[in-house]
C-alpha positions as CSV (number, residue, x, y, z in Angstrom):
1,X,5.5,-75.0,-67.4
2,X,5.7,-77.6,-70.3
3,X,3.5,-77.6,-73.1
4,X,1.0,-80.5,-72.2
5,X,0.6,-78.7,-68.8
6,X,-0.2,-75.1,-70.8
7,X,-2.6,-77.7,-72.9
8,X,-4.7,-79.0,-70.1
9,X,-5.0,-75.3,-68.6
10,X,-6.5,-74.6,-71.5
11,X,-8.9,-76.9,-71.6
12,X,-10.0,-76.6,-68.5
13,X,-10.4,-73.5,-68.6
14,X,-13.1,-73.6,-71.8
15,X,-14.8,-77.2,-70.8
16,X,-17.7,-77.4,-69.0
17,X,-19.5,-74.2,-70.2
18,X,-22.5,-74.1,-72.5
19,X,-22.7,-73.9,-76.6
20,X,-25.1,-70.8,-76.4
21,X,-22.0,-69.2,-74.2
22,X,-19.6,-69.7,-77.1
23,X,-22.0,-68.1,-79.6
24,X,-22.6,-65.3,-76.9
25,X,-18.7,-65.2,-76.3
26,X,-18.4,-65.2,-80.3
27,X,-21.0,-62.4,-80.8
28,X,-18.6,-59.9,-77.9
29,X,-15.3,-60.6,-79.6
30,X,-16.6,-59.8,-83.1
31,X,-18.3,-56.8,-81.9
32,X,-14.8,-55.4,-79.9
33,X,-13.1,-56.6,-83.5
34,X,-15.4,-53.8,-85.2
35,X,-14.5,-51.6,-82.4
36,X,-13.4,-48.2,-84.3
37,X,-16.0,-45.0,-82.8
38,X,-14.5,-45.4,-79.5
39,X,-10.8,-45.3,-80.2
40,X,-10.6,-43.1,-83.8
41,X,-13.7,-40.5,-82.8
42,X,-11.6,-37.8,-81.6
43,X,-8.7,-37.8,-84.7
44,X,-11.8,-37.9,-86.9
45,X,-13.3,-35.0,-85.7
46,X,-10.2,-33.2,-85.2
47,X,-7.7,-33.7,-88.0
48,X,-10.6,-35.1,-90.7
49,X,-13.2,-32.7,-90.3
50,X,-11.4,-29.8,-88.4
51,X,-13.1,-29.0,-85.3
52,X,-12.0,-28.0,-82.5
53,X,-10.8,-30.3,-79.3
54,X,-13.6,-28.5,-76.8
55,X,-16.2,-29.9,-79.8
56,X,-14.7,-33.6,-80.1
57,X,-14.8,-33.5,-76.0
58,X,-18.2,-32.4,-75.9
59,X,-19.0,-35.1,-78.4
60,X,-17.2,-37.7,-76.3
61,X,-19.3,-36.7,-73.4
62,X,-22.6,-37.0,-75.4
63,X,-21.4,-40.4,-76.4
64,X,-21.0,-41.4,-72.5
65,X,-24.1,-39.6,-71.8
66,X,-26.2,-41.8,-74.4
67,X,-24.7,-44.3,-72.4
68,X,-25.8,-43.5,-69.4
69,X,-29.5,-43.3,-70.6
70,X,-29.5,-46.5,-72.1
71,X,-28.3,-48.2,-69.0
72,X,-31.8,-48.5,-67.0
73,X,-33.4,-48.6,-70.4
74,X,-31.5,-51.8,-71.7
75,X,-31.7,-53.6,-68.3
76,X,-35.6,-52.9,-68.5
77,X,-35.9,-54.4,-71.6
78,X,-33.6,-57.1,-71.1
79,X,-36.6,-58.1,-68.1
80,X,-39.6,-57.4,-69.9
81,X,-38.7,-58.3,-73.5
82,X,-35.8,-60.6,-73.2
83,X,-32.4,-61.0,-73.8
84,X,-32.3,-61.4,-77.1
85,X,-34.8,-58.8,-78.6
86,X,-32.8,-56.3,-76.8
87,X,-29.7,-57.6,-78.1
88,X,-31.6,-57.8,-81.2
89,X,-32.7,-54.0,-81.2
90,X,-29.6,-52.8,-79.2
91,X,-27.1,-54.2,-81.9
92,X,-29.4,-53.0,-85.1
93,X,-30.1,-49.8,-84.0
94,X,-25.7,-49.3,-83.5
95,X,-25.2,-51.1,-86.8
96,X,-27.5,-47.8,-88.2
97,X,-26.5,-45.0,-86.2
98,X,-23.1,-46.0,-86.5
99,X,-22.7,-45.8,-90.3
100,X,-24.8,-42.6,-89.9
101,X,-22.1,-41.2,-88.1
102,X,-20.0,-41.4,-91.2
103,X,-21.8,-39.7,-93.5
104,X,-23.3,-37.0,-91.5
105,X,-21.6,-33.5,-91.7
106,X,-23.3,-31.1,-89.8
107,X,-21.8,-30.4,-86.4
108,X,-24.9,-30.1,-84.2
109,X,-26.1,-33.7,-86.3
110,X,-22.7,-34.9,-85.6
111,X,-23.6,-34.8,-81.5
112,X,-26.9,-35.9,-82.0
113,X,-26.1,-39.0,-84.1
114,X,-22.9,-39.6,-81.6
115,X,-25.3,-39.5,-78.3
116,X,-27.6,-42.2,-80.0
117,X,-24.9,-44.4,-80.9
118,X,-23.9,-44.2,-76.7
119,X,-27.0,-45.3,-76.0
120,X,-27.4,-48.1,-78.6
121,X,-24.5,-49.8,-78.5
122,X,-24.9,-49.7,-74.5
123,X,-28.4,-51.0,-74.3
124,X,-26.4,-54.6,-75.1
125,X,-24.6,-54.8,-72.1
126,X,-27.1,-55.4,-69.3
127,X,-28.8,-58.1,-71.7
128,X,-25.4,-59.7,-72.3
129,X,-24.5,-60.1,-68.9
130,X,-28.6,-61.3,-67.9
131,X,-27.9,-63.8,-70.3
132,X,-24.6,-65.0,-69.5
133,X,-26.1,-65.4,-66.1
134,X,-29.0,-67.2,-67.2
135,X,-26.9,-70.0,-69.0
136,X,-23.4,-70.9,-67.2
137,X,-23.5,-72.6,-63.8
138,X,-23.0,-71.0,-60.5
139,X,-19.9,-72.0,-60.3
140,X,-18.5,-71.5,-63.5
141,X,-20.2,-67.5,-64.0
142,X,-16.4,-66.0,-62.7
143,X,-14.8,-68.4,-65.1
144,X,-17.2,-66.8,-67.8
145,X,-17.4,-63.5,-67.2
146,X,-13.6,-63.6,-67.4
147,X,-13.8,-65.2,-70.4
148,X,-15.5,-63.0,-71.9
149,X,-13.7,-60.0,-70.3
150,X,-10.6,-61.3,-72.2
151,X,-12.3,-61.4,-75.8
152,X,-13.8,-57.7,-75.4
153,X,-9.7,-56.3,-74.9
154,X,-8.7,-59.0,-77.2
155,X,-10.9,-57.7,-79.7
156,X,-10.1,-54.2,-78.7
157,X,-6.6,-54.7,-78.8
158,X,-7.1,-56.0,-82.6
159,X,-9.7,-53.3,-83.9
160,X,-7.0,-50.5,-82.5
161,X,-4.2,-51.8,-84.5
162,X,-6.0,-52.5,-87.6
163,X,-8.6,-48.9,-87.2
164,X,-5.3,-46.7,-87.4
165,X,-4.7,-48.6,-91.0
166,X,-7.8,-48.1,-92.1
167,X,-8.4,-44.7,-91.0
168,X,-5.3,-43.9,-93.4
169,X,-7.3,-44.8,-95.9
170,X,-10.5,-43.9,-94.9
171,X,-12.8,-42.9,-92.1
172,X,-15.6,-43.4,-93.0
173,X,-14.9,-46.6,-94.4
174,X,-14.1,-47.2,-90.9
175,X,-17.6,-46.3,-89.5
176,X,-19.3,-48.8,-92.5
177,X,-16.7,-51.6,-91.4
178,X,-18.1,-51.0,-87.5
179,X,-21.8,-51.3,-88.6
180,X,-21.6,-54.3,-90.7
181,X,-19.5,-56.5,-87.7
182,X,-22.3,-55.2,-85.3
183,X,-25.4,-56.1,-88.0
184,X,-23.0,-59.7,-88.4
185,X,-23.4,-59.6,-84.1
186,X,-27.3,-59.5,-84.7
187,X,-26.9,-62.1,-86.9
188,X,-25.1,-64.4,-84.5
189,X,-27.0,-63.3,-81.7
190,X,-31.1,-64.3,-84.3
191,X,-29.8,-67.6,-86.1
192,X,-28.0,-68.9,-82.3
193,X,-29.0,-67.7,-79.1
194,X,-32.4,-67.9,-78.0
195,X,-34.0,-66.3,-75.2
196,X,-32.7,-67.7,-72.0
197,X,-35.0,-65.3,-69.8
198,X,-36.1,-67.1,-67.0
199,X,-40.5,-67.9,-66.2
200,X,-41.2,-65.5,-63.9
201,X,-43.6,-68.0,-62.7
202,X,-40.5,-70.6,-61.9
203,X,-37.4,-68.0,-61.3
204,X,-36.7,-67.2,-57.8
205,X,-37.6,-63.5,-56.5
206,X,-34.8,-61.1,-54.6
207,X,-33.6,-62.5,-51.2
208,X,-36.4,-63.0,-48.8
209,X,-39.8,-62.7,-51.7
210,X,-40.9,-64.9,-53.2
211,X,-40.7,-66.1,-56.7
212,X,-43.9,-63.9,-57.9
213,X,-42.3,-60.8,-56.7
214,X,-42.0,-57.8,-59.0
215,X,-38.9,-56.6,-59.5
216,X,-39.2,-53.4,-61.0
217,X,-36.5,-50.2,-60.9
218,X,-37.6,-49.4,-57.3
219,X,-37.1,-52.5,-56.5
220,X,-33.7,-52.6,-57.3
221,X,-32.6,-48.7,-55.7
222,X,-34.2,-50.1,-52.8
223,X,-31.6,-52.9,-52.4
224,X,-29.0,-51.0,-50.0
225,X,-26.9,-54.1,-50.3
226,X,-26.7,-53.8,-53.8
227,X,-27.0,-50.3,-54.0
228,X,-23.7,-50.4,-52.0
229,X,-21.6,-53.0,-54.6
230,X,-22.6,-49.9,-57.3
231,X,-21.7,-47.4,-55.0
232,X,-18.2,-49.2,-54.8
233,X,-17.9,-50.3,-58.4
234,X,-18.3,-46.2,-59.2
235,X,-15.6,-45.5,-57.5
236,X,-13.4,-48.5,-58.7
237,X,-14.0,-47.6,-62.0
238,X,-13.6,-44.1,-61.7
239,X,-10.0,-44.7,-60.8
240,X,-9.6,-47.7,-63.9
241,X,-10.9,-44.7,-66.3
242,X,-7.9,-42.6,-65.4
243,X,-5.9,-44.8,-67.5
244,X,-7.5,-43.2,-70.6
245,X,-8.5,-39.8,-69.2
246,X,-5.9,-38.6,-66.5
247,X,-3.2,-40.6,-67.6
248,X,-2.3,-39.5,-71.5
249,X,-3.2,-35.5,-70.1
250,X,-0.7,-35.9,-67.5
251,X,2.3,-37.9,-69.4
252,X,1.6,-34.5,-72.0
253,X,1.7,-32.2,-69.6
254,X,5.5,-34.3,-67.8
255,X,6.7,-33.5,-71.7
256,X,6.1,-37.1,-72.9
257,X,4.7,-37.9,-76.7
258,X,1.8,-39.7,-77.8
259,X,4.1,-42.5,-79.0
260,X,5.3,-42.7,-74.9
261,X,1.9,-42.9,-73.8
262,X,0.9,-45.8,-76.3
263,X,3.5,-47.9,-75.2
264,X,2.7,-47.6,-71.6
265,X,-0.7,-48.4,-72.0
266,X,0.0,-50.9,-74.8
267,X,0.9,-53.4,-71.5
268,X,-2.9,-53.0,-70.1
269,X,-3.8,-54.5,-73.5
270,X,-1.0,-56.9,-73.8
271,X,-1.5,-57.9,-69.9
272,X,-4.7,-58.9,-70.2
273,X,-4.8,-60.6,-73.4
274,X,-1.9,-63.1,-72.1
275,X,-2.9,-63.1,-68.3
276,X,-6.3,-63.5,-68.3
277,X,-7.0,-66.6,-68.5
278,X,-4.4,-67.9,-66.2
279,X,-5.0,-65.0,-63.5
280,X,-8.7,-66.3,-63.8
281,X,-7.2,-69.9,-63.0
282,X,-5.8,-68.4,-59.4
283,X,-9.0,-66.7,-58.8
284,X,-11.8,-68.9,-59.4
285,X,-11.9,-70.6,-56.3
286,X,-10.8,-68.1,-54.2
287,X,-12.2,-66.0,-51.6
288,X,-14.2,-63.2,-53.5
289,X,-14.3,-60.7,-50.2
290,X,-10.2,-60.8,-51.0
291,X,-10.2,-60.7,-54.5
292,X,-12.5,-57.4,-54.2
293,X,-10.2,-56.0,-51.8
294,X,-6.8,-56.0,-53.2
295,X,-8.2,-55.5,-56.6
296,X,-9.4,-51.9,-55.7
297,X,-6.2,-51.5,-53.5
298,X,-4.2,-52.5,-56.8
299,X,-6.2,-50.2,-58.5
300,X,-5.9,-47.2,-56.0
301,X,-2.2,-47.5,-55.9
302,X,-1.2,-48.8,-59.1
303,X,-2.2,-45.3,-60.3
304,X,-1.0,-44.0,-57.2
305,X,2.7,-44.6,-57.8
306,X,2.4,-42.9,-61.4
307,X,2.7,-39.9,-59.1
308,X,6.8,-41.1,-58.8
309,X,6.5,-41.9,-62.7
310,X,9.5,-40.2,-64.2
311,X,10.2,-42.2,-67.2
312,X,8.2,-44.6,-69.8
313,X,9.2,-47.5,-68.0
314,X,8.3,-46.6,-64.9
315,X,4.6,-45.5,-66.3
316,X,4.6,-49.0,-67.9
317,X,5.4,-50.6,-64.4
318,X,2.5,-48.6,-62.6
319,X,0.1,-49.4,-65.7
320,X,1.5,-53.6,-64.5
321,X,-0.2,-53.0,-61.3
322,X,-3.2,-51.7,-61.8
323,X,-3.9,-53.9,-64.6
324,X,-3.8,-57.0,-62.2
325,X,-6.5,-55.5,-60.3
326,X,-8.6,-54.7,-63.5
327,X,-7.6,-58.8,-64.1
328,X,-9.1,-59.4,-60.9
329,X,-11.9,-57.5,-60.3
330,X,-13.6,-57.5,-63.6
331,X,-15.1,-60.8,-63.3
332,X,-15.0,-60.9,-59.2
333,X,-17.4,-58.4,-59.2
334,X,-19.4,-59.5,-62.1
335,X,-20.1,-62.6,-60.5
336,X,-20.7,-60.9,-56.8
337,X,-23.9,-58.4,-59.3
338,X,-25.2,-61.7,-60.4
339,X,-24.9,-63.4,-57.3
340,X,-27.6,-60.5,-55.6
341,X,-29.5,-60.2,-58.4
342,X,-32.8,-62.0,-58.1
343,X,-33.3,-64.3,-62.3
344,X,-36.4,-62.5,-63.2
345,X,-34.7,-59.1,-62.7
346,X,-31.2,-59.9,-64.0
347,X,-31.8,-56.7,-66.3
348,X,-32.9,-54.2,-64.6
349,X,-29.5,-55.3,-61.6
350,X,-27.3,-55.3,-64.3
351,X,-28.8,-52.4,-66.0
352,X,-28.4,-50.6,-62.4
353,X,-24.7,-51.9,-62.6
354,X,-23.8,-51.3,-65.9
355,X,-24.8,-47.3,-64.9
356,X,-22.0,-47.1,-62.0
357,X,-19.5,-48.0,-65.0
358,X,-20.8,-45.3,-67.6
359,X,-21.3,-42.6,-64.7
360,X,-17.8,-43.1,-64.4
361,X,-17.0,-42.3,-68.0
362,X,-19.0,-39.5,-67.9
363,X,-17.5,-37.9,-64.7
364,X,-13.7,-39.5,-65.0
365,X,-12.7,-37.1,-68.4
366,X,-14.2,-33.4,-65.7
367,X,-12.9,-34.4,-63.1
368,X,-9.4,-35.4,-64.1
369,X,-9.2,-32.0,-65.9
370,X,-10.0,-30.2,-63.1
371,X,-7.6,-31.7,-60.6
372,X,-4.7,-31.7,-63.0
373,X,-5.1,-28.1,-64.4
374,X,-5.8,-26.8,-60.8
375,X,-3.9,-28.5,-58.3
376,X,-1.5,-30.7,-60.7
377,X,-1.3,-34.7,-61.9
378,X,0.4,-35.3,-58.2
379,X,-2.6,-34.6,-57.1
380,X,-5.1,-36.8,-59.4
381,X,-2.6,-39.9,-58.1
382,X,-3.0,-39.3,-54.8
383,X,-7.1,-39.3,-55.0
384,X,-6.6,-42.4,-57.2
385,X,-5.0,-44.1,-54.0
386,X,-7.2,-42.4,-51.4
387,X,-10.3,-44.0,-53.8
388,X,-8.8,-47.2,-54.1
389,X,-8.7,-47.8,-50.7
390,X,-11.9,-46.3,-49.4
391,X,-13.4,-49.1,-52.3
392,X,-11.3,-51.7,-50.9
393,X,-12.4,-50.8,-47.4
394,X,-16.2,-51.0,-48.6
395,X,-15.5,-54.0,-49.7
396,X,-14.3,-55.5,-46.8
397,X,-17.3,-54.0,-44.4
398,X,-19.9,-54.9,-47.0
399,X,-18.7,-58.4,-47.8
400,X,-18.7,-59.3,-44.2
401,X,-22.0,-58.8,-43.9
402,X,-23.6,-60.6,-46.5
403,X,-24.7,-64.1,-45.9
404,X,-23.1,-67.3,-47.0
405,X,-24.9,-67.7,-50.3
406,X,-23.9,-64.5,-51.2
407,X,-20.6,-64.3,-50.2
408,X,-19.4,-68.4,-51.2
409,X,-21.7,-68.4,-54.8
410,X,-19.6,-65.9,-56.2
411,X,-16.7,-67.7,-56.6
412,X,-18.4,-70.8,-56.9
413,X,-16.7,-72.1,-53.2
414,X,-17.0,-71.7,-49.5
415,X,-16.6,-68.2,-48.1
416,X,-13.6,-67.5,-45.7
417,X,-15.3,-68.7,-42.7
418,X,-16.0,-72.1,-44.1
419,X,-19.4,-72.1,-44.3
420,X,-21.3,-74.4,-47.0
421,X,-22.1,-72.7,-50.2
422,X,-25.5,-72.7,-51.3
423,X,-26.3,-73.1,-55.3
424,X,-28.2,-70.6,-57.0
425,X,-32.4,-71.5,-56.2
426,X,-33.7,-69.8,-59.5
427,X,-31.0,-72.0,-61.6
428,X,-32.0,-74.8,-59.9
429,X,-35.8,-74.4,-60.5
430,X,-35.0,-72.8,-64.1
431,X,-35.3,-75.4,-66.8
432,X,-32.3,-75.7,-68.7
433,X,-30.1,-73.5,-66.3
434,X,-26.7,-74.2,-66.0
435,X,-26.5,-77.1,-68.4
436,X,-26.1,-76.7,-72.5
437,X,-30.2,-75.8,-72.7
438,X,-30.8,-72.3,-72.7
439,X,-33.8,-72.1,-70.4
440,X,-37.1,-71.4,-71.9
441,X,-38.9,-67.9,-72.5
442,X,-42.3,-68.1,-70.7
443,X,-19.1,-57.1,-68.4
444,X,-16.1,-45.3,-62.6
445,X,-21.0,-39.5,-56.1
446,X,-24.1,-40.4,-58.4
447,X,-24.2,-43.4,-56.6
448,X,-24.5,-42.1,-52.9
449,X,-27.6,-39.9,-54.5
450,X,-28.9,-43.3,-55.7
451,X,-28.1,-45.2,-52.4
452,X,-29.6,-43.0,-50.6
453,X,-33.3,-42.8,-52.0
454,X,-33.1,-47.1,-51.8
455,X,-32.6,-46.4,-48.3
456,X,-35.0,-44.0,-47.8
457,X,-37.8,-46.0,-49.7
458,X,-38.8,-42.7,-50.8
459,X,-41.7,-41.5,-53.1
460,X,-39.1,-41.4,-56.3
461,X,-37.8,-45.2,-55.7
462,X,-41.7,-46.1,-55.7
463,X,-42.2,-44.2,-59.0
464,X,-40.0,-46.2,-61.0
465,X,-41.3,-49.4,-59.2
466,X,-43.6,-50.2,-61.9
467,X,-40.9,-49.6,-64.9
């Protein structure tokens, strides 16, 4: 391809989308640039501090399991407060706890402060995607979402390299750098986004209501359509997570060093950061109900084959695979959660969404463990492939059933049996939705648990109706 062709991709891959997206876009990549808890936590508890590796696990889980907490919460408060006062609160309250976490030396304060930096810098997320929704088109939201998939591992890819420098020099100087890139993220997110939360009085309400319909949490576990797409995205990314849970205990346990392990899953980094944006080229107009399918069948067995994995090339080829099905499903399924969520309760969806994802990091690190230390990595591979399939075989039941506006607005194009796609109603009746104006304030069996009280409309769904 020459270089005027690799020039017009480019462009037309960034036109057409919104200012407030760029500053939005801006705020994730500098927050992923400050990105030094999640990848340096473990070394600094271990080899800075002393403890032991059960401690820095147990930590780790605390960390997820702040996340988890702050999933519902954020999406709650991205739908009765707005987007940006969450983002507002969520990024503050990380900037805090986060250089807390540096100077705090007691081990019980050490877990306390770690769980609420889970479940501040997590509260962010369902706001961020509410409000990427809120302001891009229909038909460019896979386009974005991608986008902005590619700056969070661009960014991680660049805090990882530089946090290992600066942790030779100092931790904690590491946990102040963190804070002040998330309090600059609050600063980008006061002086240049504001609140694109749609009127609840001229937003759309959930498929079949009407547009004063509350959406509250009950609302949204009794959805079994959506329910379902969580349900599925739990168990795709519960087999993505194995690439930093199962996957560096296993290539220890085959005799392989850390330095082998950072190489192999250097190329998810590297994959992503150069592939992205063309791979989301070849997807954008594309049949999503595909796209979901082989992505988790990517996934399953891309993980699969590390069961055959015998050297650090081969690792690196298997890591190949199911990166392209990270790639593809990232902003696939994004799109499909914003696509079913109804504007005034873009929160509380992608709150509900968001959960499936830090479930997964919670259960991914036990149940990894488990498999490998009782029945062996073989093992752990061959549920990878077994999951990845059953999620590509949801996929392909559920997507079949869902009407033509849900199934053709994903992607932005018709749906595989032709039929017309139908815009998004609560954009079109939004002010300011979809163009540059940001419409006036008025992005791994929980889930089954969670699907099955939406089904049954049961007393607990109705309890949380009014949250």
């Amino acid at each position: 391809m020459s270089v005027s062709a690799l020039r017009r991709a480019a462009r037309e891959t960034v036109s057409g989308l919104p200012r407030e997206f760029w500053w939005l876009w801006t705020s994730t990549l500098v927050n992923r640039l400050g990105a030094f808890v999640a990848t340096f936590m473990a070394l600094y508890l271990t080899l800075d501090r002393g403890y032991s590796a059960s401690y820095a696990g147990l930590v780790a889980s605390l960390h997820g399991l702040g996340g988890v907490v702050s999933s519902l919460g954020g999406g709650v408060m991205a739908d009765r407060l707005g987007r940006r006062p969450t983002l507002l609160v969520a990024q503050a309250s990380t900037a805090v706890f986060v250089a807390l976490l540096g100077f705090v030396r007691d081990p019980v304060s050490i877990a306390a402060v770690a769980f609420l930096v889970g479940m501040a810098s997590n509260a962010s997320r369902p706001a961020v995607q509410a409000m990427m929704a809120d302001i891009v088109r229909p038909e460019d939201r896979v386009r974005a979402f991608s986008l902005n998939y590619w700056a969070i591992n661009l960014g991680f890819a660049v805090s990882s390299m530089a946090a290992g420098f600066i942790a030779e020099f100092s931790y904690r100087a590491g946990f102040l750098i963190e804070a002040g890139m998330t309090l600059a993220c609050a600063l980008v997110v006061f002086l240049k986004l504001p609140e694109s939360r749609p009127d609840k009085a001229h937003g759309s309400g959930a498929p079949g209501g009407g547009a004063s319909e509350r959406v509250g949490l009950g609302t949204v576990l009794r959805d079994r359509r959506f329910m379902a797409v969580v349900g599925l995205s739990f168990l795709v990314a519960l087999v993505f997570q194995q690439g930093s849970v199962g996957l560096p205990v296993a290539m220890g346990r085959a005799g392989f060093t850390p330095a082998d392990y950072g190489f192999a899953i250097a190329v998810n980094g590297v994959l992503i950061v150069a592939l992205q944006i063309p791979v989301t080229r070849f997807i954008e107009h594309r049949d999503p109900r595909r796209l979901l399918v082989v992505s988790s069948l990517l996934a399953g067995y891309g993980f699969g084959l590390t069961a055959f994995a015998g050297s650090v090339g081969v690792f690196a080829l298997t890591v190949c695979v199911w990166t392209i099905g990270e790639m593809v499903n990232a902003p696939t399924q994004t799109g499909l959660v914003v696509r079913l969520s109804p504007a005034h309760g873009r929160g509380r969806y992608q709150g509900v969404y968001t959960l499936s994802w830090s479930l997964a990091a919670l259960i991914a690190p036990l149940m990894s463990g488990a498999v490998i230390d009782r029945l062996g990595a073989a093992w752990l591979w061959g549920m990878c492939a077994v999951v990845g399939t059953a999620a590509g075989v949801g996929y392909g039941v559920l997507m079949r059933r869902l009407p033509a506006e849900g199934v053709g607005g994903v992607g932005g194009v018709k749906d595989a049996a032709g039929l017309k796609d139908v815009a998004d109603s609560e954009d079109a009746a939004v002010p300011g939705a979809g163009a540059s104006a940001v419409a006036p304030a008025a992005a791994r069996p929980a889930s089954v648990s969670t699907a099955a009280v939406a089904a049954s409309g049961s007393a607990t769904a109705a309890e949380v109706d009014a949250v």
